[in-house]
Kinemage of the C-alpha trace (Angstrom):
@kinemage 1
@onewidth
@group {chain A} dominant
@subgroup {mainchain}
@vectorlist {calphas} color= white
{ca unk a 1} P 195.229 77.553 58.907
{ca unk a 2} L 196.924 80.859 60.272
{ca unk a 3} L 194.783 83.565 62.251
{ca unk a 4} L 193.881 86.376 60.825
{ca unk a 5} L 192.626 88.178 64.118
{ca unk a 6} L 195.614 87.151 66.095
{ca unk a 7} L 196.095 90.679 67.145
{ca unk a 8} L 191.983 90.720 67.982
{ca unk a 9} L 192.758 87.612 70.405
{ca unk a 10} L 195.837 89.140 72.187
{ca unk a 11} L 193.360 91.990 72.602
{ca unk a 12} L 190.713 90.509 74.538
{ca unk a 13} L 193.300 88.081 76.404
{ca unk a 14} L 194.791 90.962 77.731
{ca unk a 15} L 191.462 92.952 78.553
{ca unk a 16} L 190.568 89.893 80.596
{ca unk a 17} L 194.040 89.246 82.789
{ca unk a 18} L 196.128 87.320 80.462
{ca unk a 19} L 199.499 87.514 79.869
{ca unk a 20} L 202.215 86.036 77.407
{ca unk a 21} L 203.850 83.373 79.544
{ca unk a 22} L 207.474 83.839 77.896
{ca unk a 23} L 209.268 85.054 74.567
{ca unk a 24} L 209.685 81.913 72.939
{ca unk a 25} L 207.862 80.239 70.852
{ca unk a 26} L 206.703 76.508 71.312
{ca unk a 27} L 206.682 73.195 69.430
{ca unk a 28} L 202.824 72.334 68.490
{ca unk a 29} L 201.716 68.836 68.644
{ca unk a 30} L 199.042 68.887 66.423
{ca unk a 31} L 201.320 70.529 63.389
{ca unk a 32} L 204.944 69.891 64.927
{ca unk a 33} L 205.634 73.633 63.728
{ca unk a 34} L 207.411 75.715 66.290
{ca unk a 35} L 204.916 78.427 66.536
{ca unk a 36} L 202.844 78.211 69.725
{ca unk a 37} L 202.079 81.525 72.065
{ca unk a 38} L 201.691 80.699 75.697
{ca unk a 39} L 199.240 82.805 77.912
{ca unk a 40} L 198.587 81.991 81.854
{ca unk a 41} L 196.406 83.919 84.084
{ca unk a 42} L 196.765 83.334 88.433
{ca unk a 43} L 195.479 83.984 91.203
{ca unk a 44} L 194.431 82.700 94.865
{ca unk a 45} L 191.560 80.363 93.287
{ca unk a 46} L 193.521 79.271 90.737
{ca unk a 47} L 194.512 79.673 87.317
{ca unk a 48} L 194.590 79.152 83.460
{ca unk a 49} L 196.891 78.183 81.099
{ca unk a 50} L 196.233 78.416 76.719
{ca unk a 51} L 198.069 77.434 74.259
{ca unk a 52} L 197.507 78.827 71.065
{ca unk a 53} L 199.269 77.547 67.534
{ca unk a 54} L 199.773 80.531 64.840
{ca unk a 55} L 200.366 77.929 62.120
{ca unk a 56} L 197.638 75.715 62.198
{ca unk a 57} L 195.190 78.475 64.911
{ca unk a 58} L 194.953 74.700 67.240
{ca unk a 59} L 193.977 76.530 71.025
{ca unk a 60} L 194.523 74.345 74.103
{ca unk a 61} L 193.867 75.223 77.907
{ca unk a 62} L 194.621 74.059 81.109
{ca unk a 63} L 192.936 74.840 84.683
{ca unk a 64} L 194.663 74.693 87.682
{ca unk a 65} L 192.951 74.694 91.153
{ca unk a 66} L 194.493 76.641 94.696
{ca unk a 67} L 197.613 76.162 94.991
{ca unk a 68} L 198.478 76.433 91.628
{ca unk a 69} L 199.800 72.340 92.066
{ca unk a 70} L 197.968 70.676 89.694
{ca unk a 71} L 196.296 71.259 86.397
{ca unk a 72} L 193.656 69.660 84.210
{ca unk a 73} L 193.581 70.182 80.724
{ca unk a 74} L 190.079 71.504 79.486
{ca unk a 75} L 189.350 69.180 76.587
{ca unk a 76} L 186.886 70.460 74.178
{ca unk a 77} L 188.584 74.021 74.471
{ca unk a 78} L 187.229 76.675 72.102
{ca unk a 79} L 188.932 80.044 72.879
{ca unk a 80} L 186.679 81.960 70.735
{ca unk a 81} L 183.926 81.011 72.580
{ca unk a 82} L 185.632 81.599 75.769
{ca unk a 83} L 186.424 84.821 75.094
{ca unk a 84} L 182.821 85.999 73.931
């Protein structure tokens, strides 16, 4: 199912430190469709990673601890939750 409030999402990613990791767009691999927006957020404590699919709206995140060396992907991830 596509978003409709994609552009509501960006929004409060932004307003809380995220940022588009690059221009391209990814392979999903719950729908295999090459439509997936990576956002990261960093910083001395560590950091966040989400994945989000515009084809099929499938979110994913990752934590990293300090250092930034290792991540941990945050199963049960619901980014409309997270984001309030």
């Amino acid at each position: 199912m596509p978003i409709d409030d994609l552009g509501t999402l960006e929004y409060k990613l932004k307003k809380r430190g995220f940022r588009r990791d690059d221009v391209f767009l990814h392979v999903c691999e719950k729908c295999h469709e090459q439509a997936v927006l990576t956002y990261l957020i960093a910083g001395k404590g560590g950091g966040r990673d989400i994945h989000l699919c515009q084809a099929c709206g499938d979110a994913r995140s990752w934590r990293s601890g300090a250092g930034l060396e290792t991540r941990a992907e945050d199963v049960g991830f619901d980014l409309r939750a997270f984001l309030g």
